[in-house]
N, C-alpha and C positions, 0 to 999 in steps of 0.2 A: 264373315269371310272376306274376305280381302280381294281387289276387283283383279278383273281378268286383264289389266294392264297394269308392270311392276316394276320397280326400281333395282336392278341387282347390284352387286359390289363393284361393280366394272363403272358406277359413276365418278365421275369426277367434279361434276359441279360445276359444267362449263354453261351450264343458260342456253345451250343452242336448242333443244325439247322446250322452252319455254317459249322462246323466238319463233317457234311453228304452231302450236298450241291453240287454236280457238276462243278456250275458254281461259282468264286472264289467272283464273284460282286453280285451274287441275292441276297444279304443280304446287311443290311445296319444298322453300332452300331451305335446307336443314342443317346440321352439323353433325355430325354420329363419329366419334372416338375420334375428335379432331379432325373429322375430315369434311369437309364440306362436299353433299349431295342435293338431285332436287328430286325430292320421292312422287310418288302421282298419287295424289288427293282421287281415290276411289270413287268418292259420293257425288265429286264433280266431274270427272273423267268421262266424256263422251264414246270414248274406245275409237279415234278416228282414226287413231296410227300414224300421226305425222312428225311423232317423234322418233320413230325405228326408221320413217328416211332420214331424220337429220341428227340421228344419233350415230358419230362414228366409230364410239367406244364399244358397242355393246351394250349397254348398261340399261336397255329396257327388252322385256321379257313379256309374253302375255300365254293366260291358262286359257285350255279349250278344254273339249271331253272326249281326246283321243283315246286317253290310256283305257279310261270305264269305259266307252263302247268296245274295246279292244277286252274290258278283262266281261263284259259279259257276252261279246260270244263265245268265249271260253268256258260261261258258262250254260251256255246254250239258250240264250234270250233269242227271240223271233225277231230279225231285226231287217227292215229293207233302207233300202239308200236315196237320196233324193240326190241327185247330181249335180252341182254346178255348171249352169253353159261354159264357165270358162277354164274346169280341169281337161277336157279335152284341145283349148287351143294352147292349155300351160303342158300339157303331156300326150302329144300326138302319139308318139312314139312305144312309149310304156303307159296309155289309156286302157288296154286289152288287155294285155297281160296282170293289173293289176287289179282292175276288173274280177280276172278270173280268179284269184288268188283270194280274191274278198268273198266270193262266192264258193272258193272251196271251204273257208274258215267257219259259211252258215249262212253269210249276208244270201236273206229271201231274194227278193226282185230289189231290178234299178230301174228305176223311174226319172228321165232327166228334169232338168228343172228349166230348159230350154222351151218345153212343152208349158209347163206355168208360168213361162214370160207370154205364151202365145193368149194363154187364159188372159193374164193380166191385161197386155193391148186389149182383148176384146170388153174387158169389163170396163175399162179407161173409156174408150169410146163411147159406150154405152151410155155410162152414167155422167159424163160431161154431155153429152147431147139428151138426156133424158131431163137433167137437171139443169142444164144451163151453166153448168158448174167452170168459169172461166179462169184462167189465172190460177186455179191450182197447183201446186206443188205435190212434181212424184215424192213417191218415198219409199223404193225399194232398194233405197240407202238406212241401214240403221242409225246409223253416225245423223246422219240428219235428220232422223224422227227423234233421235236423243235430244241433236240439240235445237230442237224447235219445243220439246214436252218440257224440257229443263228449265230452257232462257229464252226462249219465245215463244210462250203458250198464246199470244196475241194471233201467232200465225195456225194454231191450232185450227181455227174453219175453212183454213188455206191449205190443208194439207192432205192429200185426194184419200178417201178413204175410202181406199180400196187395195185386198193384200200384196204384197210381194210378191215374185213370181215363184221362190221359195213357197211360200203359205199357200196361196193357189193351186201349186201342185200337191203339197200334203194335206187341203182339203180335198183335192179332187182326189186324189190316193186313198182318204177316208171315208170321204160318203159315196163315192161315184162308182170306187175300184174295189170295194168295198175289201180294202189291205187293214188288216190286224195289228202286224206287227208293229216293233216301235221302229220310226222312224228317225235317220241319222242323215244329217245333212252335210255332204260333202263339200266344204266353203272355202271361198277363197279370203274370208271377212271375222275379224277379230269379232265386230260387233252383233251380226249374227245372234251372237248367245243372249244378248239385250233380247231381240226380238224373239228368239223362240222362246226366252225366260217370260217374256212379257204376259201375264193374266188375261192382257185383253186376245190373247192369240189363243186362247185353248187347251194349250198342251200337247198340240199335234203333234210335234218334235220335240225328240227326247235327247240329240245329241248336236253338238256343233264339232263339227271333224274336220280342221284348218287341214290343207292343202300343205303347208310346211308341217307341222307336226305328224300327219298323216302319212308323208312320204319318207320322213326319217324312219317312223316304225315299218315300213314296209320294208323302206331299207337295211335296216337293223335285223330286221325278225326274217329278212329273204323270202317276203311274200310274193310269189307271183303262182298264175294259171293259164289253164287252157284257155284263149281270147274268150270273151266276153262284152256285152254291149249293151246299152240302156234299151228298154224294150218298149218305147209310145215315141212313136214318129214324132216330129214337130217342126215349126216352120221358121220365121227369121227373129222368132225369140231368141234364137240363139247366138245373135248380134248384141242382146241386151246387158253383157257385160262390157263393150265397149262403151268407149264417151260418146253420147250422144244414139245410144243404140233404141231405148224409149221412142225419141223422136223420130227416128228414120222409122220405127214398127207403124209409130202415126203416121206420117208422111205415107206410108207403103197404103196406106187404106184410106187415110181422108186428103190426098194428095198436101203441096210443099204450097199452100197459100195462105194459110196459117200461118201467123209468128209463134214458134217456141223458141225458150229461152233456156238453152241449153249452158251451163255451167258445174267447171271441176274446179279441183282440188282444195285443199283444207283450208286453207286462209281466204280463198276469195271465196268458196260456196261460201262460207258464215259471215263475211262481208256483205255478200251479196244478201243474204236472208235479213240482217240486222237495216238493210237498206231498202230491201224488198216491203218490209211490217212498215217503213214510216210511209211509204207507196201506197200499201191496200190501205193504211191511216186516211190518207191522205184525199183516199179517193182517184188516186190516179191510174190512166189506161193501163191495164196490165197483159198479158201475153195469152195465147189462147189456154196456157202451159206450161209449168218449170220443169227441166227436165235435170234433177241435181243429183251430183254424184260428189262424196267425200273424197275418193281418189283420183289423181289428176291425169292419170290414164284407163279411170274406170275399174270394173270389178275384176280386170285380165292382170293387173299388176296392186291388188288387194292385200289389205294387211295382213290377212293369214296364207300368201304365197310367198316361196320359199326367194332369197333375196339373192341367188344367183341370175333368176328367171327374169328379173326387173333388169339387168344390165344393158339388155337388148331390144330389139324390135321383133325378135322371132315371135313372138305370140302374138303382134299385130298380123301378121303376114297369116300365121295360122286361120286368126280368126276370121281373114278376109276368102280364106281357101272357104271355110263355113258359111260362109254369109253366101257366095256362089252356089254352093251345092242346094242351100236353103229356097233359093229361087229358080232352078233349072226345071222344076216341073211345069206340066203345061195348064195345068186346070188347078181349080181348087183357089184358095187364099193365097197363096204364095207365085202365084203365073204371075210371070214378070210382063206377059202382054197385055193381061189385061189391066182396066183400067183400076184407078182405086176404089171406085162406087162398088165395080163389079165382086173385086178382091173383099172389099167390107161384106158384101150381101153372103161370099161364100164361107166368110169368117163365122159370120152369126149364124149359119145353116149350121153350121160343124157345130157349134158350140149353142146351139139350141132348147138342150136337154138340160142344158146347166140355169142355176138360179140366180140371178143375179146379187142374189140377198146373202149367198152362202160364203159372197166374197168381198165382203163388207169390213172394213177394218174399223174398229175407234180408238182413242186415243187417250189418252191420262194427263193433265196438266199436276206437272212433276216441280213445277218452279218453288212450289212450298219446302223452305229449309236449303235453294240451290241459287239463294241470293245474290249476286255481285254487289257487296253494301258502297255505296258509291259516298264516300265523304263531304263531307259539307264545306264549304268556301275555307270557315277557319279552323278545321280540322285539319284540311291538304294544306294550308300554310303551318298547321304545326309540324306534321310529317317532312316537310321541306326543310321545317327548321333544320328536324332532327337530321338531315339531311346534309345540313351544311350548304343549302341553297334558298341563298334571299335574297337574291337580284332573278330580274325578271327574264335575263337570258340566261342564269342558272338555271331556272325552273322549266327550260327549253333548247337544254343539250343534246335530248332525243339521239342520244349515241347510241341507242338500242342495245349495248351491251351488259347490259342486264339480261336481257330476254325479252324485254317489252317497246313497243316502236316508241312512247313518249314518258317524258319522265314521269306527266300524269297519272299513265297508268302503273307505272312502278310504286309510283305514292298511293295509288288504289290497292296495289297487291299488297301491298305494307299493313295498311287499313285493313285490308281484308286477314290478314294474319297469315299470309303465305308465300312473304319474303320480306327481309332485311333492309338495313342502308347497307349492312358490309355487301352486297351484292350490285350497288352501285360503283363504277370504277372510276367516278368521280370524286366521291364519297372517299375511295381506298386515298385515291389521287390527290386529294385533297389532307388526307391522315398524314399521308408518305410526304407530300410537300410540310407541311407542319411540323413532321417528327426529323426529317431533313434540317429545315431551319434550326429547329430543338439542336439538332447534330451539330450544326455548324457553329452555332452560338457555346455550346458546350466546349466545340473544339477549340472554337476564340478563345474560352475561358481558362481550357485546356493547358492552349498557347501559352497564354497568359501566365499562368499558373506555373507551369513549366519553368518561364525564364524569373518569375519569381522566388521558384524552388531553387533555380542554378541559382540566384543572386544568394540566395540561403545558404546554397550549398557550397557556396565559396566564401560567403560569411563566416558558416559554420565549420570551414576548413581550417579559414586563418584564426579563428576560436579556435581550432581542435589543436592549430600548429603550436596555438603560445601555449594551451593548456598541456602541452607534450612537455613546450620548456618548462612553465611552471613543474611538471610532475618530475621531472629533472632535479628541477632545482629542489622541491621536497624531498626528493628521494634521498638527494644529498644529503638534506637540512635533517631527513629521520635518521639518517645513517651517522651522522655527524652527534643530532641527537642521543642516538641507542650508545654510540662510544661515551659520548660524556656521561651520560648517565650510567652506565656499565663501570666508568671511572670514579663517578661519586659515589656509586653501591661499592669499591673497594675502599675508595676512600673513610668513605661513612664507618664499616668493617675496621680500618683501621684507626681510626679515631675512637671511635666503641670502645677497641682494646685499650688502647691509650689513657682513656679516661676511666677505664678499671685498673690502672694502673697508679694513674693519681687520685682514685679514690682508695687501692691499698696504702699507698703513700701517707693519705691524710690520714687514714685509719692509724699508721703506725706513728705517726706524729702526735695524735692524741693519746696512742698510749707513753711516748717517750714524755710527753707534757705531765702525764698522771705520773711516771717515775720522778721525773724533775720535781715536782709539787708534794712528793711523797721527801726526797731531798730535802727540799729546801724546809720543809718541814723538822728533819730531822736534825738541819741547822740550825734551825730557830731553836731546838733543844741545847743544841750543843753550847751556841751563844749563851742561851740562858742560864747553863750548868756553868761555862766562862767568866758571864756576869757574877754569878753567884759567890765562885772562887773567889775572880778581882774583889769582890764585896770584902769575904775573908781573909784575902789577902792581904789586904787593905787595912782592917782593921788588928791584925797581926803585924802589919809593919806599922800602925798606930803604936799598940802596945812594945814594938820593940824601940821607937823611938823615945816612948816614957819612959823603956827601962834604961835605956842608952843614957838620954840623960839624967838618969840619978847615977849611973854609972860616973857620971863626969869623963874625965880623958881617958879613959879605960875604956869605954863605950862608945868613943867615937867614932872607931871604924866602925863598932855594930850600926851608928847610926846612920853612917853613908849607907850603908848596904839595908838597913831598913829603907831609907827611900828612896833607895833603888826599887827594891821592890814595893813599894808603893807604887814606884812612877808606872812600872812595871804593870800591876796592878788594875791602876787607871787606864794606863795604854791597852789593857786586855779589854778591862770595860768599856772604856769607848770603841774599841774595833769590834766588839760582840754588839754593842748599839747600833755602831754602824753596818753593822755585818746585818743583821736584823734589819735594817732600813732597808739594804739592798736588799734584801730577802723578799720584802713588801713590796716593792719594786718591781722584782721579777716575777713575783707571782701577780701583778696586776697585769705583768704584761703578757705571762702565762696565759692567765685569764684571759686576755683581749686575744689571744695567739689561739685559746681555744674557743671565744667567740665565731672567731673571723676563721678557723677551721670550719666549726658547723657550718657558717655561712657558705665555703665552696664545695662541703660536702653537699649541701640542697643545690647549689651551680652546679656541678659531676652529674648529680641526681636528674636536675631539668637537662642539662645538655645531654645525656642516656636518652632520657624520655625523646627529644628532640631528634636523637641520631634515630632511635628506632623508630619514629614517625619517617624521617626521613629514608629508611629502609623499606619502610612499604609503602612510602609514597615512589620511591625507585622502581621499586617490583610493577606496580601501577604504571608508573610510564613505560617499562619494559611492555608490558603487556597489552599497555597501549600503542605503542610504538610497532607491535606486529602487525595490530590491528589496522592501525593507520596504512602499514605498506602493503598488507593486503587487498586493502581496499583505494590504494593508489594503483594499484596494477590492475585492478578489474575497472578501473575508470581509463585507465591509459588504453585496456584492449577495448572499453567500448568509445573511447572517442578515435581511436581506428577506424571501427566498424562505422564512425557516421562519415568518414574519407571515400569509403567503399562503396555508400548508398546512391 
């Protein structure tokens, strides 16, 4: 179960609960969903309350046993009240009425517990003077039996063992009053429930019923009754929730010649106690008395009273109207004329019948498991390290803002596991200056950087401006391109034709060469059949010469006109010889004409071949030539885009 002092959502993490604290571990910096809190370490937590004075968010909370006392008189559990001296000086007004209201609900009897401070004085005196018992420490503070059993069990034989005036009255309610029911104690004190929880108390009391909690449900539930009043008279116990109200009860009976050493509130009583143990160590003079209270206005402004009631002094004033009424009688303990001897002797008469043994408190040393581990020389200079402090007046900034008065013991909580460096603001102070520098060196670099980029960036302009003109100038140089070459693919087209034209050409030149060759052929016949004639010609105008001349002058004319046609003859033959030469002639040169044909038919043939490579090497640069100005225009818009950047 989780302690009866708690951390709610309302923290914030400010260290001011750690700065009031006692104990240097009850607190714990945490972190929870990013946010930084300090939770209260349960098992170390004394229950003093001096974080709900110096808490001004809210953010600590503490359980009592309002609701359960409340939900079992509802079911009709037998329940009587032990009263606090000081709900009466915190509720003059509505003490009776509420009272009555608790008593219509079932609550049995009210029994004050002003009456068992009266007990208590009488058994204090008693057993210091029976025992010699000097120097003692009260302890009808719980908060200070916590933290003496906790963290200074040394002071354990120094701590009057004798009960509270609580316990006093709920054993005298039990064995005396011979009361049944369970008892419920109406408190103005968080810690309380320490002591009635505590094994060495018995069990007598079954509830702790904070005066704040108490009054809200009363408020809430509109309990009130017909007036109502605790029913056992009692005398100036009822001072005993004031500072210093112990000692005045002593003083009233063994008079003001005694030293008691009266000491409040939360940071000096456990100063003082922690100074007190090195004293009784020590062997030194000590006081007849400690009369210590956790609260610095006493049990009248108690951690379980409601924190309007703290703003003022009305409850001093009350409890001083109390503290009169308590001494106006004339006889008995409480006669303010008589003396102290006299007041003591009527004290023990009254309280005669009581045991002194019945009111016997002991005690439990609780320090096992509730160690403060205190670091070793070179353990707290690792913690420092970690700290970011290794100069000697680093380690002695003592800015307390952490929660703790020296940086020593920040490095102890550290060690002890229940807080951080990030909770040092030296420590932050020190990050923030360093990530600061970090900034500023960056920015330098920033700087830097920057006018390195403009110089870039006006590098990269007057780059982008010539690469504009360069892209100009290609753009021309593709478009200039794409026409010439659009002009050599007509070109090349018409050259194509052209050369299917001279190769019809050569085609019909080699057949005119085969007709000429078929010709000259035909010549060579002719000549030959020429020759052949001339041959017979020839040899007929042979014979008509030999007839000529046997003719004698008769045959002369035959024989002119014989060699005429001889001559005739001859002249045939040689012009068919020569005709035949030429013939040879021309067919050589046929020949060579249709050599040198073939030959520019394979030239026609390679220059085709040539023109149609050069056609789809055309087509190729066309194709390439989009590509190209595509991809000039998507460099032109991005060296735009680096003008822009």
């Amino acid at each position: 179960m989780a302690g009866f002092v708690f951390t709610n959502d309302k923290c914030i993490g400010c260290n001011r609960c750690i700065s009031v604290c006692p104990v240097l571990t009850a607190n714990k910096a945490v972190v929870v969903d990013g946010k930084a809190r300090i939770e209260v370490n349960s098992e170390q937590c004394i229950n003093c309350g001096a974080c709900f004075d110096a808490c001004e968010h809210g953010a600590r909370e503490f359980r009592d046993d309002t609701e359960r006392f409340f939900e079992d008189l509802k079911k009709g559990e037998k329940i009587s009240l032990l009263l606090a001296p000081a709900f009466l000086a915190n509720y003059p007004r509505e003490y009776e009425s509420v009272l009555g209201g608790l008593k219509e609900l079932g609550v049995n009897r009210i029994i004050s517990v002003s009456f068992g401070a009266d007990i208590t004085t009488w058994a204090y005196i008693n057993y210091i003077t029976k025992n010699k018992f000097y120097g003692g420490i009260s302890q009808p503070c719980p908060a200070v039996v916590n933290y003496i059993e906790t963290y200074i069990p040394e002071l354990l034989p120094k701590l009057m063992p004798v009960h509270s005036p609580m316990m006093c009255a709920a054993i005298y309610a039990k064995k005396y009053a011979n009361i049944t029911d369970k008892l419920a104690f109406i408190s103005p004190c968080i810690a309380k429930k320490n002591e009635i929880d505590d094994p060495n108390n018995g069990g007598y009391i079954s509830y702790n019923v904070t005066f704040d909690h108490l009054m809200k449900y009363v408020r809430e539930h509109g309990i009130s009754g017909r007036s109502a009043k605790d029913e056992i008279e009692y005398g100036l116990g009822s001072i005993y929730p004031m500072p210093g109200g112990l000692k005045e009860n002593v003083y009233w009976f063994c008079g003001n010649d005694m030293f008691i050493r009266q000491i409040e509130g939360e940071r000096h009583t456990y100063e003082f106690l922690e100074d007190y143990k090195e004293r009784v160590k020590g062997g030194k003079e000590l006081p007849f008395m400690v009369d210590a209270l956790n609260c610095a206005q006493g049990c009248l402004y108690g951690t379980g009273v409601e924190e309007e009631k703290t703003k003022n002094d009305d409850i001093l004033y009350e409890i001083q109207k109390i503290r009169a009424k308590s001494t106006k009688t004339s006889k008995g303990p409480w006669a303010a004329k008589s003396t102290p001897k006299q007041r003591l002797a009527q004290l023990n008469r009254q309280f005669s019948r009581l045991d002194l043994k019945d009111f016997i408190r002991h005690y439990t040393d609780k320090s096992n498991g509730h160690e403060i581990l205190k670091p070793s020389q070179a353990e707290l200079e690792g913690i420092f390290a970690g700290m970011n402090k290794t100069t000697g007046a680093q380690k002695k900034i003592n800015c307390s803002a952490c929660g703790y008065p020296t940086c020593e013991h920040m490095a102890t909580a550290i060690f002890n596991d229940c807080n951080n460096e990030n909770s040092c603001i030296h420590y932050i102070k020190d990050q923030v200056e360093e990530r600061s520098r970090q900034a500023q060196m960056a920015a330098e670099e920033s700087a830097a950087a920057n006018i390195e980029i403009k110089r870039r960036n006006e590098l990269i302009a007057g780059i982008v401006e010539g690469l504009n003109a360069d892209f100009e100038d290609l753009d021309m140089s593709i478009q200039q391109m794409a026409s010439g070459n659009n002009n050599n693919a007509q070109e090349s087209t018409a050259i194509t034709g052209s050369m299917a034209d001279v190769m019809e050409f050569c085609n019909q030149m080699k057949d005119s060469f085969t007709d000429i060759t078929a010709l000259l052929d035909k010549l060579e016949n002719n000549n030959n059949d020429i020759t052949s004639i001339a041959s017979q010609t020839n040899l007929l105008s042979l014979n008509a010469s030999i007839e000529a001349a046997r003719a004698g002058q008769a045959g002369r004319g035959f024989a002119v006109v014989a060699e005429e046609i001889k001559n005739l003859s001859e002249n045939s033959r040689v012009t068919a010889v020569d005709s035949n030469n030429t013939k040879e002639e021309i067919s050589r040169a046929i020949e060579k004409l249709l050599a040198e044909s073939e030959h520019l038919v394979e030239i026609v043939n390679d220059v085709n071949g040539r023109m149609m490579t050069l056609a789809a090497s055309t087509e190729e640069i066309a194709a390439s030539t989009d590509t190209v100005t595509d991809l000039s225009s998507d460099l032109k818009s991005k060296a735009a885009s680096l003008t822009t950047m």
